[in-house]
N, C-alpha and C positions, 0 to 999 in steps of 0.2 A: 859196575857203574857206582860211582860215588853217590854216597848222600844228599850231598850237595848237588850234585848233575841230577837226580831223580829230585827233588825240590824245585830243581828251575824247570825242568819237565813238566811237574804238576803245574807250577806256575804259568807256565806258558801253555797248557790245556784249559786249565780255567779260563784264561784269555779268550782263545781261541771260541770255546762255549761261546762266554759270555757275549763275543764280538756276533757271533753266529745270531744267538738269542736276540742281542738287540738288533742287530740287523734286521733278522727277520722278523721281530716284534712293529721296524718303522716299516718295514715292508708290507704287512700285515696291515699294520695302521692307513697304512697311505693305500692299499688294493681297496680297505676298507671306505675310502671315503671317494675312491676313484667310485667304486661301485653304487657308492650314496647318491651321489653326484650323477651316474648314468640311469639314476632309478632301479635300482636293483632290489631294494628297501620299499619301493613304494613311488608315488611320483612325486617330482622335483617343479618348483616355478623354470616354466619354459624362459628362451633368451626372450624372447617376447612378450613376456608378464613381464621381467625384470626391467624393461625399457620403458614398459606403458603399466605399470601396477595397478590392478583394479583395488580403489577406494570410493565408496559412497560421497561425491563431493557436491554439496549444496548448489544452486542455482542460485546466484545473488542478484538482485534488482537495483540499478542503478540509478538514480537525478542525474537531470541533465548539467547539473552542475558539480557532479561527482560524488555525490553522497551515498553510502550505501541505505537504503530503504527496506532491505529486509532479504532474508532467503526462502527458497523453498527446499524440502530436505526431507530426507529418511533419517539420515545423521550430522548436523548441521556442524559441519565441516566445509572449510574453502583454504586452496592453497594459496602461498606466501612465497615469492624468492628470498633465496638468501642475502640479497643488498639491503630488505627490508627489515632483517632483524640486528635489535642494538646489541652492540660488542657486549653489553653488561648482561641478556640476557643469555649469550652464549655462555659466558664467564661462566655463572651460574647453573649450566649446564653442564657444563664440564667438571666443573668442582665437585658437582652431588654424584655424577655420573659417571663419569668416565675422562679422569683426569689424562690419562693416556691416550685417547683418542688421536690426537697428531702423528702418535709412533706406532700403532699396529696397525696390521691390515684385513683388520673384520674381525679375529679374533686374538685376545689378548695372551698370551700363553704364561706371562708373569703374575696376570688379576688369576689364572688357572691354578699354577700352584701354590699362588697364597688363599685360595678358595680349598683347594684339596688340603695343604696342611689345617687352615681350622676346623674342617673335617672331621681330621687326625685327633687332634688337639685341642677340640672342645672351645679353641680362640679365634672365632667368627671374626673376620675384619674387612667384611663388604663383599656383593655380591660379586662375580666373573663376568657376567655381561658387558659387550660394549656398546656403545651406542647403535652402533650399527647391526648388531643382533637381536635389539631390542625393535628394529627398526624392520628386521627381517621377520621378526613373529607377528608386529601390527600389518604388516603387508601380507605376508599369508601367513592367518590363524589357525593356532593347534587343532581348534575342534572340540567335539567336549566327552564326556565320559570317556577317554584315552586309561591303557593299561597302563602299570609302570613301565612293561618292555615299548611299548609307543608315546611316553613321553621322554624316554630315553632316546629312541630314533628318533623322535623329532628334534630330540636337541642336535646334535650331529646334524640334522637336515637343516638348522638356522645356522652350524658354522658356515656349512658349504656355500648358504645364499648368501649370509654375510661374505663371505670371499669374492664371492662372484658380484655382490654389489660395490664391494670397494672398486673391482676391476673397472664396471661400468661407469661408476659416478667418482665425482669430484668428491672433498673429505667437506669443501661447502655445500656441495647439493646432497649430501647425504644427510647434513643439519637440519639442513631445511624440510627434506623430505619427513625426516624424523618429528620435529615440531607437526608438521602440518599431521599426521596420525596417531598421534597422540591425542586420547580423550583426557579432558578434564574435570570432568563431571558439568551439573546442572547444564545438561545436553548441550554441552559443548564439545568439539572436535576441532585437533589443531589447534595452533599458537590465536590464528587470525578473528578465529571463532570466542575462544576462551579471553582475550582482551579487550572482544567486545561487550562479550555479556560479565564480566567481573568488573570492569573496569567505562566500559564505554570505550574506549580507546583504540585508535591501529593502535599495532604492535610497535613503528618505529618509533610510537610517542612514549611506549613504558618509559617506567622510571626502575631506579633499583629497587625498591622494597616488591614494586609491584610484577618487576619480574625472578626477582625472587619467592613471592608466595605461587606463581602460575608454576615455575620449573617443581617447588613445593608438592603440588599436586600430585605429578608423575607417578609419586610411588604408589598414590592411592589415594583415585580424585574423593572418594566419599570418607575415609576413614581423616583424612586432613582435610576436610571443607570447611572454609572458613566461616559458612554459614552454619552449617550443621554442627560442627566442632572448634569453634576459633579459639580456643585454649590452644587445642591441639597444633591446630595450624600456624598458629604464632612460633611455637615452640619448632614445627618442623621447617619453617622460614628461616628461623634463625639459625638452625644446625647448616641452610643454605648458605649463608652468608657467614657462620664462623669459616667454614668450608672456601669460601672464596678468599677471605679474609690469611687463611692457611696456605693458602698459594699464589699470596699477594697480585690478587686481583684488585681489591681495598685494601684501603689503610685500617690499621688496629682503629683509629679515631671515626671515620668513617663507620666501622662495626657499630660502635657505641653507640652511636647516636641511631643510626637506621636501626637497628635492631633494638632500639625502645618505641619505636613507632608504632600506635595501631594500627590493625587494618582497615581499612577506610574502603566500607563495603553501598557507601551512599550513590555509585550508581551503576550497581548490581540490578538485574533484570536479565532472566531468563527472556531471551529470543525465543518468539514463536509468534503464530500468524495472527494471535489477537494481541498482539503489544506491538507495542513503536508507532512511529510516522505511517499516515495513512495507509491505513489497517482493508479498509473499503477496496482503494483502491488497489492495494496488492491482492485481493479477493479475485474481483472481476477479472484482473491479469491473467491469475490462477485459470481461471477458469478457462479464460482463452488460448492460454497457454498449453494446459492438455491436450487442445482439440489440435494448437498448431505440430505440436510433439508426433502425432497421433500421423502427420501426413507429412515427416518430414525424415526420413530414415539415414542413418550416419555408414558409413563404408563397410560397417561389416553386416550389412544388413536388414540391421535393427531399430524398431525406430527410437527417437530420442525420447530420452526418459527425464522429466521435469524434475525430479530429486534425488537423481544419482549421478547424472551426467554435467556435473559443474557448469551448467550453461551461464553465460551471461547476458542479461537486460538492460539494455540501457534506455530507459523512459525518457517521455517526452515532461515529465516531473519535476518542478522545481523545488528543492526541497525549502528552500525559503519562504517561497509563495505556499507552498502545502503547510508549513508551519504558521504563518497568518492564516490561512484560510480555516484551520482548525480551531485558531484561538478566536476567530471571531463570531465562529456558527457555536461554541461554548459561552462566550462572554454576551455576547447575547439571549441564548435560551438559561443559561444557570443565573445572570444578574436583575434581566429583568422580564422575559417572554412568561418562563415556566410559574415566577412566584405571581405574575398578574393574573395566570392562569389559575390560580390555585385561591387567590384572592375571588376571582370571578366567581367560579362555582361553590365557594365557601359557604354551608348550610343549606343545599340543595340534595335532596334525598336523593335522586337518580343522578346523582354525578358522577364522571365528565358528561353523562349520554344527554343529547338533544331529543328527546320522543315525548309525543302528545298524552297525555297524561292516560289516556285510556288505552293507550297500547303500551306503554313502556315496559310494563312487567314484562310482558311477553316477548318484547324485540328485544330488552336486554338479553334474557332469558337466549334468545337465538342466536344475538355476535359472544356471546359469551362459551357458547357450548360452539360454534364454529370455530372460535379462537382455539379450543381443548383441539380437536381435530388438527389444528396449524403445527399442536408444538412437539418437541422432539420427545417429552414424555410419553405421550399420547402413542408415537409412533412404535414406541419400545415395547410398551404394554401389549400394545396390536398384534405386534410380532408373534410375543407370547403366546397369541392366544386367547386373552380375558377380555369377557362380556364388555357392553358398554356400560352396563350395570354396575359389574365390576371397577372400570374404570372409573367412572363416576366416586365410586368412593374412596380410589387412591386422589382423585383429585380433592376430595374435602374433608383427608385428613392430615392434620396438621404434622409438617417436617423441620428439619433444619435446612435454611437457606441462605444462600447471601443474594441480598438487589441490590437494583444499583438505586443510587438518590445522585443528586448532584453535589453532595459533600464526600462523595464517595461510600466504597460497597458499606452493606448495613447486614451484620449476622444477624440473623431472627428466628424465630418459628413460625409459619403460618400455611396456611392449605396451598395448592397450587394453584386452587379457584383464586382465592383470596390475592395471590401475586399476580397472576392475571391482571385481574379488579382493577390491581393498583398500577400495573404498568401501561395500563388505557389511558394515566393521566399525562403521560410524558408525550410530550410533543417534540416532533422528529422534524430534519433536516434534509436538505443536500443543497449540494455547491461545487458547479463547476467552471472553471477557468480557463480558456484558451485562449491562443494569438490567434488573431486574426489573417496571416496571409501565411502559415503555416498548417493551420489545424491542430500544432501540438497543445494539446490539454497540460496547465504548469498546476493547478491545483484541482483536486477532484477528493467532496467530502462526503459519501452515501451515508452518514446519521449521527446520532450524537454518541455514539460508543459500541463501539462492534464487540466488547465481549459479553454486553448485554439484548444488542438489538444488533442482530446479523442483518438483515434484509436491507437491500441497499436503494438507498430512494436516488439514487441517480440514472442509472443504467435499466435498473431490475421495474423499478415503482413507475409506472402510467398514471399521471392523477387530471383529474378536470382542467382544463389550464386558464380558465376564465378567458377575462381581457387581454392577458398577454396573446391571446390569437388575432385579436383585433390589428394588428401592424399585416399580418398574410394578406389581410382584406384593403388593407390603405395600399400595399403593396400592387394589387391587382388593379387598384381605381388609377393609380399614378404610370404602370407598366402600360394601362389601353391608351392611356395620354387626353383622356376625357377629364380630367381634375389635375390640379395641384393643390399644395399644401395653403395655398390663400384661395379653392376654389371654396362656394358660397354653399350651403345648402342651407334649407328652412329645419331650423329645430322643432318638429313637430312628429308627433306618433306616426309611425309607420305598420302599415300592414301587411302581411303578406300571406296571400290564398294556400293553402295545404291540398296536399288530392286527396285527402279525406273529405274536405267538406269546410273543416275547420280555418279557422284566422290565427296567425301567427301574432299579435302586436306585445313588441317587451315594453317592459318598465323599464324608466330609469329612474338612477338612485338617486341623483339630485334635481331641483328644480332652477339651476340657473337658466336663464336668458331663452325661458322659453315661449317659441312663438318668433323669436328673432332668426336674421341667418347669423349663418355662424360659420367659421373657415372650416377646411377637413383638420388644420394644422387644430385650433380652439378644442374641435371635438377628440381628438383624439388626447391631447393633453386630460381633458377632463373625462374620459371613458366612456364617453356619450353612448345611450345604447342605440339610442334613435335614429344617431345616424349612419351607425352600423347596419339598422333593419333598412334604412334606404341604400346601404350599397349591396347589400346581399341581394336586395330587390330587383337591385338594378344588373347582376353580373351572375347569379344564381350559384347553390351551393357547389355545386359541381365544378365552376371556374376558379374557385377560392380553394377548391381541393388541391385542382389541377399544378396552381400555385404554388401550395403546401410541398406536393411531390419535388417540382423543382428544389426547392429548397431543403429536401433531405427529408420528411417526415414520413417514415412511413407506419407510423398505427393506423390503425381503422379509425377511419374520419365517415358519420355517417353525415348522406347529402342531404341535410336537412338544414332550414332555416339557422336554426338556432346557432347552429356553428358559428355563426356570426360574434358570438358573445363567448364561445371556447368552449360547447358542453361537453369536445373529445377528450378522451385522454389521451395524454403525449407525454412520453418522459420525458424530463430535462434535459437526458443527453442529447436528443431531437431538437427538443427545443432550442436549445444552445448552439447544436450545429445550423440551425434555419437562421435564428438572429443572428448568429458569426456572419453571413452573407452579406448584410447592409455594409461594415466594416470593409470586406474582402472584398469592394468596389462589384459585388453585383454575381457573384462566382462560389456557391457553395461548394465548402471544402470538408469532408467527414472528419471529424474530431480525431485525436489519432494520439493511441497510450505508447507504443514503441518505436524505434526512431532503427533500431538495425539491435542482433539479438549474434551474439561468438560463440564458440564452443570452448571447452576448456582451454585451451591453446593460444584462444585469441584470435582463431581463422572468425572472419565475419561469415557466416553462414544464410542472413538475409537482412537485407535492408528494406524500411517499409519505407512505404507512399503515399498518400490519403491519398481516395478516392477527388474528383473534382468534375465538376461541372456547369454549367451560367443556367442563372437562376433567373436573372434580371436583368436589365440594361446598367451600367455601369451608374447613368443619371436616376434613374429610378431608384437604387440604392440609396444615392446621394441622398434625392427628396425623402426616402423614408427616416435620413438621419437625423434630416435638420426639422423632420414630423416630430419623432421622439426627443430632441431636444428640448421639443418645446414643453414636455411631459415633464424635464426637469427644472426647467427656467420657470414654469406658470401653473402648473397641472399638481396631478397626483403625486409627482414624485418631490414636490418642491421642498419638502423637509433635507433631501440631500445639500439645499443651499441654507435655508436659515435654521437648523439645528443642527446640521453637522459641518455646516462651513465651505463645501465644496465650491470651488471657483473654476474648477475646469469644465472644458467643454467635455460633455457626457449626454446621451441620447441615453433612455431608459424607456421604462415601460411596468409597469404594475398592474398584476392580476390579482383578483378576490374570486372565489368560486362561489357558485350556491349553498348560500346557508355558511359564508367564513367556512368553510372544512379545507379550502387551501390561499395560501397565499404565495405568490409569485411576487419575486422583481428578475428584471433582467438589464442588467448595466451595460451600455457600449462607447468605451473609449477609442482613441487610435491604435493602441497597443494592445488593448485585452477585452475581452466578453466575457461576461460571465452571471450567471443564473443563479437562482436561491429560490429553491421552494421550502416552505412551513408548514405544516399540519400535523394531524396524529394520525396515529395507524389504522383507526377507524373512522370512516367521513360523518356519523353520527355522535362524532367528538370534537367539538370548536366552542370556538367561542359564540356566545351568545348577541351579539352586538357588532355591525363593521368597524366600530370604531378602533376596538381591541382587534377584530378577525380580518380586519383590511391587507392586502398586502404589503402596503407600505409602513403597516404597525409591525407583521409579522417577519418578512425577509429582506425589506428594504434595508435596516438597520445591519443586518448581516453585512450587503454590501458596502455601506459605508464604513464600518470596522475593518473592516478585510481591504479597500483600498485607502483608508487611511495607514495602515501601515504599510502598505504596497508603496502610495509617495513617498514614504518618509524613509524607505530605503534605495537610497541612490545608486547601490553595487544593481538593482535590478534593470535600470537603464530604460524605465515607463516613462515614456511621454507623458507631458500634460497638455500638448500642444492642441490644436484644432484637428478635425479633419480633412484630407484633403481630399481637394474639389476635382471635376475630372476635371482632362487636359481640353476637352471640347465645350464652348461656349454654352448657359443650362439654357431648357429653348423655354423655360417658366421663369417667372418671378416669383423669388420664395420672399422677397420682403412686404408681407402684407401690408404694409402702409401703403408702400409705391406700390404694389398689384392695384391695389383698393384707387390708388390717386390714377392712376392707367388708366384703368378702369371707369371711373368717372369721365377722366377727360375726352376717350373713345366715346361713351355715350352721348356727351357734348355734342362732339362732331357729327356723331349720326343723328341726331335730332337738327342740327342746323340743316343736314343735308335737305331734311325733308321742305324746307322753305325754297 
């Protein structure tokens, strides 16, 4: 054999090898990831993880007028469709990440060998990841302490899932997917999450710089934070946008200019449950929300979980009406409640406290060490273990703290006693708002700042309800049909026998026209107590109860006289629900925060329905309206027409408690009701005087702020109209002139008769 013939020989054996070798090197390759792929390695995302991926996804809370209000979360993540994200921030995406994205399928095998050559060659030029393998690791994570030989198998386990998620999904729902599991730091998750708290913004509103700095993030939310690092961040922005710039997404002119822009981080705010829009009332939600979670189990079983199961809320919330009703329970106690209060007790040794001079050491001494017991320090140290000895001295020695003032927080030092002390002076709030032939509640405010003062004076806080109880009681004289609002009674002291032995008779606080008769409509405008003690007298506490129940109240109401004058406590929310009734033509309807509640998906999973019931006669309603009318037209409430101007028809009602420690008003238009209580946290802290401690000093003012801006936004659609009357003829005359002229002229007649 020739040279030549044994040359092409060898030639053609090397072939032969090398065809062998690679063959069975792809064969090898490809058994290799058949076997990955069957779990051979370890286990694989089932086809049914890959279709439903478990992610931690936020619970968000909605306004009834579409706003979102906040989430609930372990990882404050909520997803996004792809129609919602703008072309520039995909751009952007694509450019930093995976410009190839459109042409492979899960994994890249040209980003591979230009990863292995700089390997080689010491000339790094971008990582081999594709979007969708990056997309494969946030959906099922490595885990942590991993060997090198199990971060190696895991990578091979993200090509397989990446393959397999291209198969399943669209190259846009894998964008989308992508964005939405992606952290971005300052506990944010997902595109939807991180636009809000960087930005304030949806996603469809970005603009380019600003989605430029969020895709920024990606490689590394805290080491590029523009908070923490905005040198850095500006700089890794920009590397964004030369990048897009690079694959003519922008223009070179475009570059220039966005890419001298700062970042504009002014309305930046970490999301969580003590910031944003009604903070209170997302609380109490909470709270109800676990219990409904707790009794509502989803198809595989289990029950629904409030911060992992992307629920949606859609409230009976306006985020409008919640934003005036904020600004006006503020603009009132920071302008001018808190500084009069401040004025008041100015160079008074025992201030804010009310106590007779020979006990106050002592009583202070006793809400003060009660208060230690209330708070969450108190509770930590308990846990521990330490004395109250002990404690005691953590409380009176001096730390670093921030309080709140009303010019906002204040860094200081001082004891925990000493904070205490000082937050006995702040006077609290609540305010809530409902429609009337609904029950849905549009604004609800439990206090003047929930990341200082959690407790919520709407729902949670029971306080005296004074005079505002007095309408149950005209309620019950107008339902027996023995009175109307022009009936007469003599203004004179009433008494009424006790089974002890004892005499009931109140005081009242003013001395008009006494000795005179007077209408029930007269007395009740002016908060007459006297002639509340004549109908308690007359109808007993037990039928004023009985009243109350109809009309939603249920605290403990004791049956005693005094109720007459409000000595129960009732919360707002109660109260609110009872006077909604006059409004809702005679028909209590329970206040009502959710309107229907989805699952991720969007399937509706329930819809609510206030509880309802008839409280009263539809006329009986009526007469109690055009009662409290008269509270605003001539009474206690009259400062709503000649200090704040109000012209529309409004039925109200003003409570003061014993000793000023609460103030009540409760407003009722055709469109909305709604309550405001004032006081402080402890009922031996008020004002010294009714003039300042009156309800119509204290909460009145709130309502007129809060529906001064309610009018004057016309998108809300409030009447200013009158009430309307029933359909059925009223069998009274509520015009006291004509009652009174009736009235005479009947007497007339029966006097002649007798000749």
């Amino acid at each position: 054999m020739s040279e030549e013939k044994k040359k092409k020989k060898r030639i053609f054996n090397y072939l032969i090898k090398f065809w062998i070798f690679f063959i069975s090197f792809i064969l090898l390759v490809a058994l290799f990831f058949v076997a990955v792929a069957n779990e051979w390695f370890g286990p694989m995302p089932s086809f049914e993880e890959l279709e439903n991926p478990k992610t931690n996804l936020a619970s968000e809370i909605y306004s009834s007028d579409g706003k979102l209000l906040g989430t609930y979360y372990i990882e404050n993540r909520s997803n996004i469709q792809y129609r919602d994200l703008p072309d520039q921030l995909m751009q952007a995406l694509l450019a930093i990440e995976d410009i190839r994205f459109e042409k492979h399928s899960g994994v890249d095998s040209k980003a591979l060998f230009r990863v292995a050559y700089g390997v080689l060659t010491g000339n790094h030029k971008g990582g081999g990841s594709t979007l969708t393998q990056q997309l494969a690791k946030n959906l099922f994570p490595r885990g942590e302490n991993l060997t090198t030989l199990d971060l190696v198998m895991r990578k091979f386990k993200e090509w397989v899932t990446a393959i397999k998620l291209e198969r399943n999904y669209s190259k846009q729902e894998i964008i989308a997917m992508y964005l939405n599991t992606v952290p971005f730091g300052s506990h944010s998750y997902g595109i939807k999450a991180a636009a809000k708290t960087f930005f304030n913004k949806t996603v469809d509103s970005l603009n380019l710089e600003e989605s430029a700095l969020l895709v920024s993030l990606i490689r590394g939310p805290t080491w590029y934070s523009p908070v923490r690092n905005p040198e850095r961040s500006i700089a890794r922005r920009n590397l964004v946008l030369t990048q897009m710039a690079n694959y003519d997404f922008i223009t070179p002119e475009v570059f220039d200019s966005v890419s001298q822009l700062p970042i504009d981080l002014s309305n930046y705010g970490v999301r969580d449950h003590i910031s944003g829009p009604a903070t209170y009332f997302r609380e109490i939600l909470r709270m109800e929300l676990r219990e409904w979670c707790q009794n509502h189990i989803k198809s595989d079983g289990t029950p629904y979980d409030l911060y992992k199961d992307g629920l949606k809320i859609y409230t009976t919330i306006d985020s409008r009406m919640q934003q005036y009703a904020e600004e006006a329970v503020v603009q009132h106690l920071k302008e001018d409640l808190q500084p009069a209060f401040y004025e008041h007790w100015e160079g008074f040794t025992n201030a804010p406290f009310v106590f007779e001079k020979d006990v106050a050491e002592k009583q202070i001494e006793k809400v003060m060490e009660l208060t230690i017991t209330w708070s969450e320090r108190y509770r930590v140290l308990k846990l521990r273990g330490m004395s109250m000895d002990s404690i005691r001295i953590v409380f009176n020695t001096p730390v670093p703290m921030k309080v709140f003032s009303w010019e906002g927080e204040i860094d200081t030092v001082m004891t925990p006693m000493d904070s205490i002390r000082y937050y006995k002076f702040f006077l609290q709030a609540g305010l809530l708002s409902m429609e009337p032939y609904t029950g849905h509640v549009k604004a609800y405010v439990g206090g003047i700042d929930y990341r200082h003062f959690k407790y919520d004076h709407v729902k949670l806080s029971r306080r005296q309800v004074g005079s505002t109880f007095k309408p149950f009681l005209y309620t019950l004289a107008m339902q027996e049909g023995e009175f109307s609002p022009c009936s007469k009674v003599a203004n004179v002291q009433y008494s009424v026998d006790l089974p002890t032995g004892d005499i009931w008779s109140p005081r009242n606080s003013s001395s008009k026209r006494i000795g005179e008769e007077v209408t029930l409509q007269w007395a009740l405008a002016n908060s007459n107590n006297w002639i509340s003690a004549f109908l308690i007298k007359r109808y007993s506490p037990q039928s004023v109860i009985k009243i109350a129940r109809k009309m939603g109240v249920e605290a403990d109401l004791d049956p005693v006289p005094a109720i007459a004058l409000g000595s129960s406590d009732i919360s707002l929310y109660e109260m609110m629900g009872a006077f909604n009734s006059f409004a809702n033509k005679g028909v209590y309807i329970e206040p009502i925060l959710v309107m229907r509640i989805e699952d991720k998906f969007g399937n509706i999973i329930e819809r609510f329905v206030p509880r309802k019931q008839e409280a009263m006669s539809e006329e009986t309603a009526y007469l109690m309206l055009d009662l409290m009318k008269g509270v605003v037209r001539s009474g206690t409430g009259i400062r709503l027409r000649f200090k704040y101007g109000f012209t529309q028809p409004i039925a109200g009602k003003t409570g003061t408690t014993q000793n000023q420690s609460d103030g009540w008003f409760i407003g009722i238009t055709p469109d909305l009701s709604t309550g405001i209580w004032v006081g402080a946290e402890d009922r031996s802290v008020h004002f010294r005087t009714i003039g300042l401690g009156q309800g119509a000093n204290m909460a009145l003012p709130i309502w007129a702020l809060y529906m001064q801006k309610i009018y004057k936004d016309p998108s809300l659609h409030i009447s200013q109209g009158d009430f309307e009357k029933p359909l059925q003829p009223l069998s009274v005359e509520i015009d006291c002139e004509k009652y009174e002229q009736e009235r005479q002229e009947s007497k007339i007649d029966y006097d002649l008769d007798d000749f």
